[in-house]
N, C-alpha and C positions, 0 to 999 in steps of 0.2 A: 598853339598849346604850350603853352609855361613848362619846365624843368619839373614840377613838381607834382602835377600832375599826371606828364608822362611816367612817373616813377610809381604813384600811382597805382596806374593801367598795367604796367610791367608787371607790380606785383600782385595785382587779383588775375592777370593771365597764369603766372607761374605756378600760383596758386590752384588754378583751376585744372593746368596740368598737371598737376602733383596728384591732386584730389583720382582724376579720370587714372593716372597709371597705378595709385594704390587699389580703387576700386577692381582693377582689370587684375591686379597680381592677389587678390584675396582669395584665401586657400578654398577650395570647392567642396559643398554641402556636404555632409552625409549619403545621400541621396544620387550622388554620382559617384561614379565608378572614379580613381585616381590613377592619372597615365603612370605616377610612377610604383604604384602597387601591383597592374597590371592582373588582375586575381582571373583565376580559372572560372569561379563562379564568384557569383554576386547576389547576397537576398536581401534587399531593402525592405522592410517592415511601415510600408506607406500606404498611401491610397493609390497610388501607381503601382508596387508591390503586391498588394494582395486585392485579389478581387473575387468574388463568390468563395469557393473553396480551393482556392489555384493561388500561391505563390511563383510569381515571376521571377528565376535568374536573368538577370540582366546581362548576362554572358552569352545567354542561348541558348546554354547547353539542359542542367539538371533544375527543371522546374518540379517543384513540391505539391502536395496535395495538403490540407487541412485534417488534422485527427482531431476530433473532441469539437467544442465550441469556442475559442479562445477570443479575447477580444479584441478588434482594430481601434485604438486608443488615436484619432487622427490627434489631437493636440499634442501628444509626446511623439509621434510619429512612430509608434512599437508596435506588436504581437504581444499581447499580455494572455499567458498563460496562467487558470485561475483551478480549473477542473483536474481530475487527476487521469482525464483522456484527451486533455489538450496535447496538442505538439504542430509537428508537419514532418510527414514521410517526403523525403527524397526519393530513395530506393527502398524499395522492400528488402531485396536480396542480389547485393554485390559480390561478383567475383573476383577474385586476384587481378585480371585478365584484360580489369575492366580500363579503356583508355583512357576515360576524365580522374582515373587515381593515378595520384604523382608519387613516383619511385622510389629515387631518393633525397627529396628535399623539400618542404612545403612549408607555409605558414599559415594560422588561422587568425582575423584579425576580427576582432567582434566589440560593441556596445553593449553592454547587456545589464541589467538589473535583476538581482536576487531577492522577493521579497518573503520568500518563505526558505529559513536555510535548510540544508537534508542531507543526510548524509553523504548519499551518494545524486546527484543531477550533472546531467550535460544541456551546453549550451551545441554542438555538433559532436559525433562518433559514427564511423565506420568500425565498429570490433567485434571481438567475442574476446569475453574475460571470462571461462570455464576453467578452472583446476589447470591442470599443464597448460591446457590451450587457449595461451593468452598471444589476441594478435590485432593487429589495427591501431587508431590512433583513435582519442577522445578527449574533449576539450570541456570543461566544466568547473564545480565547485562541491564541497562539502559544508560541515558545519559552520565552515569560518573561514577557508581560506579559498582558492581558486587551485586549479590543479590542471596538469596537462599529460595525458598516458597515453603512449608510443610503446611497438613492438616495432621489434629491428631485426637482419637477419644476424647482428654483429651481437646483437645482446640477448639472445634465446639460448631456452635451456629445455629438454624434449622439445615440445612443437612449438613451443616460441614463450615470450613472457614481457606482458607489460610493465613497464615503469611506468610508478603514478607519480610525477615531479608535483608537490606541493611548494604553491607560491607563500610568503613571508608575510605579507599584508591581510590583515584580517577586515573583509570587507564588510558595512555597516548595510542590512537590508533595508531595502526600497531607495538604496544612492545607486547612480551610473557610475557603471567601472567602463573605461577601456581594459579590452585585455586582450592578447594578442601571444600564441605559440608557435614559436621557431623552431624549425627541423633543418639542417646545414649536413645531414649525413654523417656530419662527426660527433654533435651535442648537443640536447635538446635547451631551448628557452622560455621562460615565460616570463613575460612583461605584461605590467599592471602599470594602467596611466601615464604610459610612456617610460617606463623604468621598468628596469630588470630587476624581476622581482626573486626568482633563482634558477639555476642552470645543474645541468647533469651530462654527463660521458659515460654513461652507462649504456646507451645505444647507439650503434652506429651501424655505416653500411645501409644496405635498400632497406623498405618496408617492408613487415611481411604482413601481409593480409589475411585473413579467415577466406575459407570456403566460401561461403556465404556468409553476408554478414549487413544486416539492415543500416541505412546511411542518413540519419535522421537529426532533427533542430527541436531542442526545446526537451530530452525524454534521453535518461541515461539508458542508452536499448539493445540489447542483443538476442539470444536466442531462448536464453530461459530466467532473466534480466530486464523489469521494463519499469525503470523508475522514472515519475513525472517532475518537469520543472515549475516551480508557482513564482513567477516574474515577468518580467519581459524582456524584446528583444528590438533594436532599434535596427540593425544591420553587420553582417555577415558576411566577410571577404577571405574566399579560401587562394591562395595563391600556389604555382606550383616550382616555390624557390625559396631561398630563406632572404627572406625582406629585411634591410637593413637597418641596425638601428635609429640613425638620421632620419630615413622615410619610416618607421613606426613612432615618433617622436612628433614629426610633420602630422603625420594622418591624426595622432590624439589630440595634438595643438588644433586644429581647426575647428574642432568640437569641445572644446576644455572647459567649455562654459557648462555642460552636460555634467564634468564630473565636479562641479565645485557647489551646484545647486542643491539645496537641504532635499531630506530624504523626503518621496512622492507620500505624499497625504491621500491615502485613498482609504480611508477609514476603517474597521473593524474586518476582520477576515473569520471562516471557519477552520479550525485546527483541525474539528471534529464536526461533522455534519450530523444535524440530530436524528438520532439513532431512538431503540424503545426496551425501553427494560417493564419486568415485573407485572405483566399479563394479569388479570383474573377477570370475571365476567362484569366485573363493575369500577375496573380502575388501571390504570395504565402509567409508565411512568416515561417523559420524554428529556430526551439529555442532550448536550450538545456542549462543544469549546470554543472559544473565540479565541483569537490572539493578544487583545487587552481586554481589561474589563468594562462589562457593559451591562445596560438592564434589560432582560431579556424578557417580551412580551409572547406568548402560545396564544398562538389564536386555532381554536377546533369547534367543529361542529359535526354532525351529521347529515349539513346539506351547505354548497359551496357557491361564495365563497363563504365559511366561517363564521359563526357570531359571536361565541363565545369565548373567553381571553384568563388567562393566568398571568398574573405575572411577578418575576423575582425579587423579593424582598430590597436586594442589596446589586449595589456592581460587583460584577467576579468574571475571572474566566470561566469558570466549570458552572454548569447550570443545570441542576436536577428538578424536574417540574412534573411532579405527581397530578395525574386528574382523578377524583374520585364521582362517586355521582354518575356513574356511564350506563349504558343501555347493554344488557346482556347479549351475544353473537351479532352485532351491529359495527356497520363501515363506518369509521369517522373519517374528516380532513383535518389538516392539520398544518401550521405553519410557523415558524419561527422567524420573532423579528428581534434585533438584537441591536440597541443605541448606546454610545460610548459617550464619553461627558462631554466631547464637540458639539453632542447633537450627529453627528454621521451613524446611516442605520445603515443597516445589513439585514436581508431576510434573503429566509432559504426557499426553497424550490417547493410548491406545494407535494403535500405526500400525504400517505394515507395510514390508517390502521385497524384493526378488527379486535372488539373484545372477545372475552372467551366466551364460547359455545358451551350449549346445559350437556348433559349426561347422556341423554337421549342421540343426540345429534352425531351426525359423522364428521370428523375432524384428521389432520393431519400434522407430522414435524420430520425435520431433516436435522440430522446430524453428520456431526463433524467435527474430526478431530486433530491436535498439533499443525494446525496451522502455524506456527511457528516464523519462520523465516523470507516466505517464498511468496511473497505477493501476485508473481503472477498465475504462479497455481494457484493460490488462494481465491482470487479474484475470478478465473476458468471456473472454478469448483463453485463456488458463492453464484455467477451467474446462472448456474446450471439448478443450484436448488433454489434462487427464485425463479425460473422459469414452471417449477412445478407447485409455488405459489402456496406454500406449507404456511400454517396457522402461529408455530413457533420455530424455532431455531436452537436444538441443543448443542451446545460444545464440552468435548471428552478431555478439555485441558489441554496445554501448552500452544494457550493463546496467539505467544509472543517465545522469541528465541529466547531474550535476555530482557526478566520483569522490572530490570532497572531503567531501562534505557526506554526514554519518552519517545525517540523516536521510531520504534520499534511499535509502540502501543496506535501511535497517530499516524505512520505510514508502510507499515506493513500487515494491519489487521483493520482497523476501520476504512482506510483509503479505499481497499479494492472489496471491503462490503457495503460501502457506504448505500447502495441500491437497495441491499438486500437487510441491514440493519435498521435504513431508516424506513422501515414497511411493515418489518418483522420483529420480535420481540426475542433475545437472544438470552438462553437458560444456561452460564456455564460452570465446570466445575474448575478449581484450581489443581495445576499442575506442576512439576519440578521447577518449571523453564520460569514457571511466576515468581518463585523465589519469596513466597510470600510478603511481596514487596507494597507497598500502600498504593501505586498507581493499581492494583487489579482494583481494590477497595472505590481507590478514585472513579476510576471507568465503567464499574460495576455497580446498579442498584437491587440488591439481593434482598431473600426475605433473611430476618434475622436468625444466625449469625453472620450470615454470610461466606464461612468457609465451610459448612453444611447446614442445608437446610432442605426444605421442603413446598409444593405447590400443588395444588391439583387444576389439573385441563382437563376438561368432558367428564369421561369416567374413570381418567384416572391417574394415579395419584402417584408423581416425581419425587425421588430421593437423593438428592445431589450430595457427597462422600469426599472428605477433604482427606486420600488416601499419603498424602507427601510424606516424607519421616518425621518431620518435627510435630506428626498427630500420630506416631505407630500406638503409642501410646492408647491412644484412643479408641483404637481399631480392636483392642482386645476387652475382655469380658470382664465387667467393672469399669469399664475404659468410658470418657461422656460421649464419645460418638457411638459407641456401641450400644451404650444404656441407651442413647436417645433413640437409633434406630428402631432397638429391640420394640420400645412404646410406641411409637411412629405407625412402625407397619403393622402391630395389633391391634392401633385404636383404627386404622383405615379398611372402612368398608368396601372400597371403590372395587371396581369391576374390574384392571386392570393395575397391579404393581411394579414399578420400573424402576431402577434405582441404576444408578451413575456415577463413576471416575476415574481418577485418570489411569489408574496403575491397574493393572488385570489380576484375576484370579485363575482365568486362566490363560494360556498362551505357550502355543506350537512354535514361538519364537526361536531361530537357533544360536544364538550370543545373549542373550539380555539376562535367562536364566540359568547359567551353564552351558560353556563351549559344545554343545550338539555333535561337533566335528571328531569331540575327544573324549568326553565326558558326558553323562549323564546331567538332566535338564532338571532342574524343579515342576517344570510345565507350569509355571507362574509364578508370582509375589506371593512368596511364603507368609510375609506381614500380613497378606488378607485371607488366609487361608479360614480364619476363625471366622470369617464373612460368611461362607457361603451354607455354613450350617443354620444362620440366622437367617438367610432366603430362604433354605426347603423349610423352614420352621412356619415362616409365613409367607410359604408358598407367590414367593416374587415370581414375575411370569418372565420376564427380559432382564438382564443388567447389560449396560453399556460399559467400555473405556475406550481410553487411546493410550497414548505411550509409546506402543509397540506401531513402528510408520507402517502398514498394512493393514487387511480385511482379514478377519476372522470371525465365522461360526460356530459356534458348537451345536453338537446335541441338546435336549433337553438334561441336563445332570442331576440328578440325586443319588446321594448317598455312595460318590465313590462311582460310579457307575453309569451309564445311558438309560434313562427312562423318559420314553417318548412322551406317558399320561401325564405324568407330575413331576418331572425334570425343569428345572433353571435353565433357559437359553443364554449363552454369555457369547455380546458381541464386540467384538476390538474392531472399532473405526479409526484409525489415526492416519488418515491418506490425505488429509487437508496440505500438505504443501513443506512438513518435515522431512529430510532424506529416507529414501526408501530403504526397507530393511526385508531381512527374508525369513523362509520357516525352516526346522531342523531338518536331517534329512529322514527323517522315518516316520512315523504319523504317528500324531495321539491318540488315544481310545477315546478322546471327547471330539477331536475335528470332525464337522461334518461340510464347512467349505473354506475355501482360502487363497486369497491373491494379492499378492505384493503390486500394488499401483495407486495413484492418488484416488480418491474417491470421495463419496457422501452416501450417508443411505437416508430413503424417505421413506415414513412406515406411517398407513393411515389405519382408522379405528373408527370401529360403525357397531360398537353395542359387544355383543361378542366374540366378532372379527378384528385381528390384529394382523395388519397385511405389512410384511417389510420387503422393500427392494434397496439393492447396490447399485449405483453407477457409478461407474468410472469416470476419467476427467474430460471423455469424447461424447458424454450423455450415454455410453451404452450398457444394457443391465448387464449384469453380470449373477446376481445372486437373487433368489427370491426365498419367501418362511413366509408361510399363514397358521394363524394360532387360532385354535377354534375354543369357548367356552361357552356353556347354558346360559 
């Protein structure tokens, strides 16, 4: 063998050495655990990881359960959460006490993707963020950036207090971030894609932990707190030390190719899940949001699947699709499909709906008021009155906490009724918290004007009251809500008169009308007081509101006074999910019941029987009235 040859042989052997000891030193998947992370637990988002409804730790220790339906995407190797019941429970209810939480030092090391952003989501938390008692740790994002909240025993004030460290990079939805928070006992970190994205010494010292406190992935969640996440998750490394720069730099690097690839093409989403406005016995209106614009085809009928089809003039996000032509007290089906200019469709879930029923017939509606702020009471309370399967859906105002804020409209008031919305047909009146801002307009398809108007169900006949300040005006004699009214309830024959909003006429409230404690009360909203001489005038049988967060009944009222025969019943439901408020301490000469707690009331109507019940947020009655007329 010649000189040149062997040189050669030398160099595809050294070669081939080279080759075999790069392949054996290349950094390890995703998908296995790393000696030098060495993590308490481990949730890989694989076909190894999840299987039926059971998430595997790969540690041993804290395997998860499945919440909602989420989906196992095998080609990106994630948990895609899509539903606003998706997640995965860890623990229900951790103690202080409990051995797999780490004391004083941890870090969370996660892949994750954000395709819907929200104010408030976690990617994992163990806490409770209540008013003083703020305690545990939680790893997540908001609008736009990522964020990491830690309570310490070194940084509490009464019984403890999170810090929410907001990271610096504003991340772009449906790209993979690494992101990863450090807890070192003396100052917390959060790193984005292998970089420190920013730090705080605001807490130090041990953890302090909640009483109990649910330890869950994918669901910002605590005890009266349960915001969803709409993304996915690739894997999940909780460790019980603060992991070093170098090896958080290592762990992103082996995966880097995750975070530089263009954001997941996975087509058209719903913002809003189509929901039903504007009821009558021959015409129905159905609505829905998408996240970009698309043309959205209704397909309905009366026998399934569907034949029948609508569809939108134009691409848009917001989609309002009136059917007219419908069969009087008859089920339909219904379904929404929705194509973006890819060609990528979207279609929702089939769902149903019922037009209105004649005069004759017995019918029913639940009401519900300020729901406001509190999705997960909202969403208890909303399940509760679709379970008793009401014909419509009235609300007493203050929808939403703040009518500016889009997220407030899309995940604190449709999310957690989206069941009960997209089945039922939702009647409401505008309140303070709307701010008469254009999303109520947007959201809402009302008969005209829209911040009062009119509708008749069965036999009988709705008067929805735009009571805010910027209509006091109106409210008085000469005033166009007054005029209208006045004509309204004299030309209606119906058999029953109801009328509706937000602000009370009357109310045993003890702050809202004069300190009670100290001072004498108005016992309501003086602005409506010119109202209720125009009910005994045309004998309205019920007036709703809300405003005031409680249940209140009156007597029958006319004229200053209780008259059982021909008295005005006036009911304050505003227990939808607003902070709860209380009554004066001395009783009015109109209260006839009253309790401070979240609620709804469902009131059914069969000719000259007008039947209402209360329940509370546990399904149990509390209150009942039967109205009786020839």
């Amino acid at each position: 063998m010649n000189r040149t040859v062997r040189k050669i042989l030398l160099a595809i052997g050294c070669a081939v050495v080279a080759l075999a000891v790069a392949l054996y030193q290349q950094p390890e998947t995703a998908a296995a655990p790393r000696e030098d992370l060495k993590p308490a637990a481990h949730w890989v988002f694989d076909s190894e990881g999840v299987s039926s409804r059971k998430v595997t730790d790969r540690a041993g220790v804290l395997h998860g359960t499945i919440l909602g339906e989420p989906t196992l995407n095998k080609d990106a190797k994630c948990l895609e959460f899509t539903d606003p019941n998706d997640g995965v429970s860890i623990r229900a209810a951790v103690t202080p006490d409990a051995e797999f939480l780490p004391k004083e030092a941890f870090s969370i090391v996660a892949w994750v993707r954000v395709d819907e952003p929200a104010e408030w989501g976690a990617f994992l938390g163990c806490f409770q963020d209540n008013g003083p008692k703020e305690k545990g740790f939680v790893v997540g994002f908001n609008k736009a950036n990522f964020y990491f909240g830690l309570a310490t025993k070194g940084g509490e004030s009464g019984e403890g207090k999170i810090t929410y460290l907001n990271g610096t990079t504003k991340y772009e939805p449906r790209r993979w971030y690494h992101v990863a928070a450090v807890y070192d006992g003396k100052q917390m970190q959060l790193y984005v894609n292998g970089k420190l994205d920013s730090e705080s010494k605001e807490q130090s010292g041990a953890v302090r932990y909640a009483d109990k406190a649910p330890l869950a992935i994918g669901r910002y969640r605590d005890d009266d707190e349960d915001y969803p996440m709409v993304g996915g998750i690739r894997e999940i490394l909780w460790c019980h030390r603060a992991v070093t720069a170098e090896q958080l730099v290592a762990h992103f690097q082996a995966d880097a190719k995750l975070a530089s690839a263009p954001p997941e093409t996975v087509g058209p989403k719903f913002v809003v899940e189509p929901y039903l406005q504007n009821a009558t016995r021959t015409a129905m209106t159905v609505m829905c949001e998408t996240d970009t614009p698309t043309i959205c085809e209704l397909e309905y009928g009366d026998t399934y699947p569907p034949k029948l089809t609508a569809k939108s003039a134009k691409a848009d996000t917001m989609h309002e699709m009136p059917l007219a032509n419908l069969v009087p007290k008859t089920k339909y089906f219904y379904r929404m499909r929705c194509t973006d200019a890819d060609g990528k469709t979207l279609s929702s879930r089939p769902l149903t709906f019922m037009t209105a029923v004649d005069a004759d017939d017995a019918w029913s509606f639940a009401v519900i008021g300020d729901t406001q702020r509190n999705p997960a009471i909202t969403g208890k309370v909303a399940k509760l009155m679709w379970e008793r399967r009401p014909h419509f859906v009235m609300h007493c105002g203050d929808v939403v906490d703040d009518g500016a804020s889009k997220v407030q409209w899309t995940g604190d008031l449709f999310k957690p009724c989206n069941e009960l919305f997209g089945r039922v047909p939702v009647f409401p009146c505008i309140g303070n918290h709307e701010k008469n801002h254009p999303h109520y307009y947007k959201y809402f398809s009302l008969p005209k004007p829209e911040y009062f108007y009119s509708y008749q169900y069965g036999n009988a006949a709705f008067f929805s009251i735009d009571t805010n300040g910027i209509r006091t005006a109106d409210l008085q004699p000469g005033g166009a809500q007054y005029e209208w009214l006045d004509k309204a309830l004299a030309a209606s024959d119906a058999k029953w008169k109801i009328c509706y909003h937000h602000h009370p006429v009357f109310s045993s409230d003890s702050d809202d009308y004069g300190n009670t404690a100290k001072a004498k009360s108005t016992d309501g909203d003086v602005r409506l007081k010119s109202l209720q001489p125009l009910y005994e005038k045309h004998n309205v049988d019920v007036v709703f509101n809300g405003h005031i967060h409680l249940y209140e009944r009156s007597w029958p009222i006319r004229g200053g006074k209780v008259d059982q025969k021909n008295g005005v019943v006036h009911i304050t439901s505003g227990g939808g999910g607003g902070g709860l408020e209380d009554f004066g301490p001395t009783p009015t000469f109109f209260k006839a019941e009253c309790r401070s707690d979240f609620h709804f009331c469902y009131a059914t109507v069969h000719r000259g029987t007008f039947h209402l019940k209360a329940f509370d947020q546990e399904g149990r009655l509390f209150d009942s009235m039967t109205l009786k007329k020839d």
